[in-house]
FIBA-788404 format. One record per residue: chain; z, x, y of N, C-alpha, C in turn; residue in three letters; residue number from 1. Coordinates in Angstrom, 1 decimal. Layout:
N
+-------+--------+--------+--------+--------+--------+--------+--------+--------+--------+------+-----+
: kette :    n_z :    n_x :    n_y :   ca_z :   ca_x :   ca_y :    c_z :    c_x :    c_y : rest :  nr :
+-------+--------+--------+--------+--------+--------+--------+--------+--------+--------+------+-----+
:     A :      Z :      X :      Y :      Z :      X :      Y :      Z :      X :      Y :  ALA : NUM :
...
+-------+--------+--------+--------+--------+--------+--------+--------+--------+--------+------+-----+
***
This chain:
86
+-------+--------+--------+--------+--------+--------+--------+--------+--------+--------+------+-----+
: kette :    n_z :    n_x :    n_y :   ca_z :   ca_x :   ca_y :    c_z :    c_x :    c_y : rest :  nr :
+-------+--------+--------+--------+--------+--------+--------+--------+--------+--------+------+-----+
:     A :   -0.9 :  -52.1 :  -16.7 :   -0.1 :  -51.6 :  -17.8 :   -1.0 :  -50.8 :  -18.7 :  UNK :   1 :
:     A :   -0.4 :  -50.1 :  -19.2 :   -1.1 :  -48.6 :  -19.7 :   -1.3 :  -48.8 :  -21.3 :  UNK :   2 :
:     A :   -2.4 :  -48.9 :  -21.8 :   -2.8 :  -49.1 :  -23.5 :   -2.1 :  -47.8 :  -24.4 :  UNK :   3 :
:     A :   -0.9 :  -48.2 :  -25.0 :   -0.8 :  -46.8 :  -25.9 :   -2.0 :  -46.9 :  -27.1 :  UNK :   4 :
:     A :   -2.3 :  -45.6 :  -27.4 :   -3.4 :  -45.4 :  -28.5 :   -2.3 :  -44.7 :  -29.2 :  UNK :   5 :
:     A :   -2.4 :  -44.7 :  -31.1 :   -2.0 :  -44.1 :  -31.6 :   -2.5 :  -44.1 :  -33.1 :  UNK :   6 :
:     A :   -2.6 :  -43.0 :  -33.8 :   -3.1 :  -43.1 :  -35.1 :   -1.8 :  -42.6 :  -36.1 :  UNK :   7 :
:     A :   -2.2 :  -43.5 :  -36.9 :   -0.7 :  -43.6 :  -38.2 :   -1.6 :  -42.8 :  -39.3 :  UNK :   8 :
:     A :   -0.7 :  -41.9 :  -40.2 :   -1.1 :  -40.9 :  -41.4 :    0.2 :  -40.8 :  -42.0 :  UNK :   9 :
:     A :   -0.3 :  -40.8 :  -43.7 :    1.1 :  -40.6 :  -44.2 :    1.1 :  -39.7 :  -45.0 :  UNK :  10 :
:     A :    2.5 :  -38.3 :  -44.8 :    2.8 :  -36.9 :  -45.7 :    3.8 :  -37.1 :  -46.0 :  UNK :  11 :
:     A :    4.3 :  -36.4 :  -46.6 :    6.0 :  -35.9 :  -47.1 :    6.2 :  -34.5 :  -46.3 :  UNK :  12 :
:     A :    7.4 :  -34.2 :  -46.6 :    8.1 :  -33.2 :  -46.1 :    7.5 :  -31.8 :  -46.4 :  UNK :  13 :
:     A :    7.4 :  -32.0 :  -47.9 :    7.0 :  -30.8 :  -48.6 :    5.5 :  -30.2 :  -48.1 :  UNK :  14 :
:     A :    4.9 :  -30.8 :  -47.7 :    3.2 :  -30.7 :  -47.6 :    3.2 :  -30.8 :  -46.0 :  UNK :  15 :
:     A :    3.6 :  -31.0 :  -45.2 :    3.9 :  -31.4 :  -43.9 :    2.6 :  -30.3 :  -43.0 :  UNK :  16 :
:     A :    3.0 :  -28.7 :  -43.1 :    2.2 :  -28.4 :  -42.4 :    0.7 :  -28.5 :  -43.1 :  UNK :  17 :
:     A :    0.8 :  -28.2 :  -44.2 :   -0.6 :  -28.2 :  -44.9 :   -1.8 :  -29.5 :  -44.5 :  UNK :  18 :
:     A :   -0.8 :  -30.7 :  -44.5 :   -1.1 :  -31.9 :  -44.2 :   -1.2 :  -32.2 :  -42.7 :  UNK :  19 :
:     A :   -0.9 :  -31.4 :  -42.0 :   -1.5 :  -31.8 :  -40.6 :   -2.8 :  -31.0 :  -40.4 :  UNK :  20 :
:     A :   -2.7 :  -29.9 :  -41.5 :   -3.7 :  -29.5 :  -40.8 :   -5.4 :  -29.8 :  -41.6 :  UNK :  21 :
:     A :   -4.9 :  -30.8 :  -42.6 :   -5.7 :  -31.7 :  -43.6 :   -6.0 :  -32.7 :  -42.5 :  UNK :  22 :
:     A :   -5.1 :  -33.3 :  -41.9 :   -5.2 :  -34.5 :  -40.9 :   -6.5 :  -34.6 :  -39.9 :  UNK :  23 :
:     A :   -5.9 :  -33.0 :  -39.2 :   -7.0 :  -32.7 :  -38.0 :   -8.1 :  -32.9 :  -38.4 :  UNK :  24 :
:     A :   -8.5 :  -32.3 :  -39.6 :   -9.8 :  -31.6 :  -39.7 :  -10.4 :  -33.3 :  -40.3 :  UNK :  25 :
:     A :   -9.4 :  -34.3 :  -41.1 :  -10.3 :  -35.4 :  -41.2 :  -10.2 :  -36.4 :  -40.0 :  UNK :  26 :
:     A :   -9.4 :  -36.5 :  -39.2 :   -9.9 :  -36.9 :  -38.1 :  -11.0 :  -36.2 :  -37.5 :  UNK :  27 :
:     A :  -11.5 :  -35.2 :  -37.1 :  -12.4 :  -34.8 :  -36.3 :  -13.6 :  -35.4 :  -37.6 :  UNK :  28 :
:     A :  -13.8 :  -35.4 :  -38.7 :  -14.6 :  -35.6 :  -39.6 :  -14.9 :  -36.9 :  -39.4 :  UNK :  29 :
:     A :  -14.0 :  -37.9 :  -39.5 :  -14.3 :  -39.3 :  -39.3 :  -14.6 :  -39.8 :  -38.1 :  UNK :  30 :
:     A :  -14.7 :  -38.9 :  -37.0 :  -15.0 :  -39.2 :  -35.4 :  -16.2 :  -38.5 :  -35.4 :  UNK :  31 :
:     A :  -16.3 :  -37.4 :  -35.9 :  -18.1 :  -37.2 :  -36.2 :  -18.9 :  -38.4 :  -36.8 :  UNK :  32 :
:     A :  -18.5 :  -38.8 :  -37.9 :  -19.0 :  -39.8 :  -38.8 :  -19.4 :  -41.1 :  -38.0 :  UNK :  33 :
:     A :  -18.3 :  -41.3 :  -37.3 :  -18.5 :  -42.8 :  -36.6 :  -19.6 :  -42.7 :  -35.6 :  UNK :  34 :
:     A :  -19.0 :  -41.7 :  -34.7 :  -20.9 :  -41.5 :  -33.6 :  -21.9 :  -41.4 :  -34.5 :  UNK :  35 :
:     A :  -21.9 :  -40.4 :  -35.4 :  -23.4 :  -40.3 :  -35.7 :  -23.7 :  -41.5 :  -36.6 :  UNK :  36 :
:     A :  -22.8 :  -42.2 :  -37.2 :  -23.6 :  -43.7 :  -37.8 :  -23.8 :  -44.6 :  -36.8 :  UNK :  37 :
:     A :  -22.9 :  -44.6 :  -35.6 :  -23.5 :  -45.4 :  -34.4 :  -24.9 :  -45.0 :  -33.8 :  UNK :  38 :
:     A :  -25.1 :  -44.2 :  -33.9 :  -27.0 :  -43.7 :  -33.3 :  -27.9 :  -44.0 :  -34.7 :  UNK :  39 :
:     A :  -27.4 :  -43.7 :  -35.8 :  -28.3 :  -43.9 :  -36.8 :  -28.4 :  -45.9 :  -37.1 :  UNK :  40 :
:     A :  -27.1 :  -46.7 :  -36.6 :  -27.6 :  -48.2 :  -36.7 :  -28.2 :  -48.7 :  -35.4 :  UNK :  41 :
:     A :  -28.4 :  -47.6 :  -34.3 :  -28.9 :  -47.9 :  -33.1 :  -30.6 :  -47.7 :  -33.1 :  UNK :  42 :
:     A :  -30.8 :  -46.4 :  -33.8 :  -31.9 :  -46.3 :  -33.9 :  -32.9 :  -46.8 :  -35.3 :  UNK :  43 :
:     A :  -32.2 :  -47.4 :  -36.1 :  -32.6 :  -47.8 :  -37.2 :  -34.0 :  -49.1 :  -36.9 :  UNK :  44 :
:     A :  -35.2 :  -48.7 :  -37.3 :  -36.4 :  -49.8 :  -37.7 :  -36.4 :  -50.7 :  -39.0 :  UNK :  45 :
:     A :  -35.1 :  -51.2 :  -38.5 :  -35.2 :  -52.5 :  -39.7 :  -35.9 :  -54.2 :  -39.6 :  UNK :  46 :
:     A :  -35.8 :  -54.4 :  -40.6 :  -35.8 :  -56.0 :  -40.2 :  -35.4 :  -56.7 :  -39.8 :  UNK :  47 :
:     A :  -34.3 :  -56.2 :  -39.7 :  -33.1 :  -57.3 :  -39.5 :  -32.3 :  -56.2 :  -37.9 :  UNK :  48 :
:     A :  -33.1 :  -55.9 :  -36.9 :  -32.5 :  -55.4 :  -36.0 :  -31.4 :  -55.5 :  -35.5 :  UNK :  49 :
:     A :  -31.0 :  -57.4 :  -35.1 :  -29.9 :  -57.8 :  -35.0 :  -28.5 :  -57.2 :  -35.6 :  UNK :  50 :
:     A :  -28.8 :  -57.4 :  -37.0 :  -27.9 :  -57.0 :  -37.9 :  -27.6 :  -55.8 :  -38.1 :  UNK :  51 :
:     A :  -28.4 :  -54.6 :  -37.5 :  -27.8 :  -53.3 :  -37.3 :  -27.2 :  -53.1 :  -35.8 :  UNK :  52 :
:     A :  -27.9 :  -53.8 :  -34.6 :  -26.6 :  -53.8 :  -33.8 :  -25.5 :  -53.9 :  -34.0 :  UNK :  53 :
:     A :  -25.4 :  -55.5 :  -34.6 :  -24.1 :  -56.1 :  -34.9 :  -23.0 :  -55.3 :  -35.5 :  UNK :  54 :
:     A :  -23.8 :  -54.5 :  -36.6 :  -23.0 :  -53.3 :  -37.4 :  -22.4 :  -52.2 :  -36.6 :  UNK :  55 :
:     A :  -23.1 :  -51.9 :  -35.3 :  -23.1 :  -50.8 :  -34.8 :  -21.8 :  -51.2 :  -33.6 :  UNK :  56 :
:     A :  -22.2 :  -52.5 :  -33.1 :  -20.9 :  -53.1 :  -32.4 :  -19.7 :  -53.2 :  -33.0 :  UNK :  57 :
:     A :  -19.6 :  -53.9 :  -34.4 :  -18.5 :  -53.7 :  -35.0 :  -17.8 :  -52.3 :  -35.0 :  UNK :  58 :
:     A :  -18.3 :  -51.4 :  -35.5 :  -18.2 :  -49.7 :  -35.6 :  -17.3 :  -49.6 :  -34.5 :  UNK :  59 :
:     A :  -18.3 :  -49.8 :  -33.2 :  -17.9 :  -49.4 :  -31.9 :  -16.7 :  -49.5 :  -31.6 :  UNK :  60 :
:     A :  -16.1 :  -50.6 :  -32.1 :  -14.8 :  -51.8 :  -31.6 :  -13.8 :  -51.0 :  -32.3 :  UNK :  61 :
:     A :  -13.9 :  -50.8 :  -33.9 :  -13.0 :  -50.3 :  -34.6 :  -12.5 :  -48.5 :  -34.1 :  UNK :  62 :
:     A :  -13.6 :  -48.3 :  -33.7 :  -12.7 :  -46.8 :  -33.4 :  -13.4 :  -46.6 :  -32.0 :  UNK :  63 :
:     A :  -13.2 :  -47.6 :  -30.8 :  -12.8 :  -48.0 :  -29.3 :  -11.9 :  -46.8 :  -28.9 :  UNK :  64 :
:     A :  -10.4 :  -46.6 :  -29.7 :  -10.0 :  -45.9 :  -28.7 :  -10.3 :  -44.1 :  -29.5 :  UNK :  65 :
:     A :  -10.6 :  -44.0 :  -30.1 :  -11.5 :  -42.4 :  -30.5 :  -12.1 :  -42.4 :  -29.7 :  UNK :  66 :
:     A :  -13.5 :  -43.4 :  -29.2 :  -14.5 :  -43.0 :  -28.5 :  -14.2 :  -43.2 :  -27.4 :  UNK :  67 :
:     A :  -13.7 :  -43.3 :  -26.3 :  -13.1 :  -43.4 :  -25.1 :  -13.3 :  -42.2 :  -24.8 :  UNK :  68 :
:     A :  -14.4 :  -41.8 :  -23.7 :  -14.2 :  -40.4 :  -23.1 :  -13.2 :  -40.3 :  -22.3 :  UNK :  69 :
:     A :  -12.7 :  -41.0 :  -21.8 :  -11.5 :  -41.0 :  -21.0 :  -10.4 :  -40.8 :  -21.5 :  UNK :  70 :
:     A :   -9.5 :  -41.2 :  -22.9 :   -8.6 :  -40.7 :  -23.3 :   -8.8 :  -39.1 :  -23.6 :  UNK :  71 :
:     A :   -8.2 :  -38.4 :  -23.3 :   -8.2 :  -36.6 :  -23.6 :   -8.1 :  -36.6 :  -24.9 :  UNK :  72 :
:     A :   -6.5 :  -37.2 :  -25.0 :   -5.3 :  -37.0 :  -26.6 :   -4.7 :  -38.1 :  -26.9 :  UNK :  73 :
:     A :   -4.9 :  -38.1 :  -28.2 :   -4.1 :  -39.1 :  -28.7 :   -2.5 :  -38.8 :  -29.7 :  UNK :  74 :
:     A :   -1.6 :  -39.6 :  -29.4 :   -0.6 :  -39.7 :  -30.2 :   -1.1 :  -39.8 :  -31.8 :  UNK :  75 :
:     A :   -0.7 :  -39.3 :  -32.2 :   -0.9 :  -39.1 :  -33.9 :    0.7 :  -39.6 :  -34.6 :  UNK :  76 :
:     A :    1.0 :  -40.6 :  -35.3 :    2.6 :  -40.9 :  -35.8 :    2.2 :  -40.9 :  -37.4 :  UNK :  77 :
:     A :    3.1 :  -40.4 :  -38.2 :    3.1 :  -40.2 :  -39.2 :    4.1 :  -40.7 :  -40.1 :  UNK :  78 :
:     A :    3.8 :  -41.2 :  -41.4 :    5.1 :  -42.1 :  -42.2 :    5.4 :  -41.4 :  -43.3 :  UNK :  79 :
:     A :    6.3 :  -40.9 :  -44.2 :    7.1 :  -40.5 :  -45.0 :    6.5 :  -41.5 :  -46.3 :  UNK :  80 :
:     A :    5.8 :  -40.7 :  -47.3 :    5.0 :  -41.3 :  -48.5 :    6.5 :  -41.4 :  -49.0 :  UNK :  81 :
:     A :    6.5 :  -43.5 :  -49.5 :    7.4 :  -43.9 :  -49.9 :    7.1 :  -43.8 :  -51.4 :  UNK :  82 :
:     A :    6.1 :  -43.8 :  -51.9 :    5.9 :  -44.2 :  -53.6 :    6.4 :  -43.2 :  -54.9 :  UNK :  83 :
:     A :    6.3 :  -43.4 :  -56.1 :    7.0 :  -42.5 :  -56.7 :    5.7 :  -41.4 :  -57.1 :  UNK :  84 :
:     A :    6.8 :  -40.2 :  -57.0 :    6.1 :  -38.9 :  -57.5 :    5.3 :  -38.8 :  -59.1 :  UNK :  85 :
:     A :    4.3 :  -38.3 :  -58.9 :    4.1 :  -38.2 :  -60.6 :    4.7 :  -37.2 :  -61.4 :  UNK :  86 :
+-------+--------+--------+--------+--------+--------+--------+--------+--------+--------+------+-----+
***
């Protein structure tokens, strides 16, 4: 059975393209972010070595399916900002 991956973002109607293309660019930002702090708690000379693994495993787990070279693409689903306007 086949794992869906999917990332949730939330825009309005009015902002819709602007906001996707806000989306992209912070997704690719926060998937830069995650590798390179995974090499930086990999390579880190601490004291507490363990405890930067462990950091670095947790990391790993939480954005598993970003870092999957094997996924190409992912589904992106987006929700309708329910709260009130200012």
């Amino acid at each position: 059975m086949e794992t869906l991956r999917s990332i949730i973002a939330i825009f309005s109607d009015a902002t819709c393209e602007r906001t996707m293309v806000t989306l992209e660019e912070t997704l690719t930002v926060t998937h830069d972010w995650a590798v390179d702090r995974l090499h930086t708690l990999c390579d880190m000379k601490s004291d507490d070595v363990l405890e930067s693994v462990e950091n670095a495993h947790a990391l790993r787990m939480e954005f598993a399916e970003w870092l999957d070279p094997n996924v190409e693409d992912h589904e992106v689903y987006s929700l309708e900002y329910l709260g009130e306007d200012d």
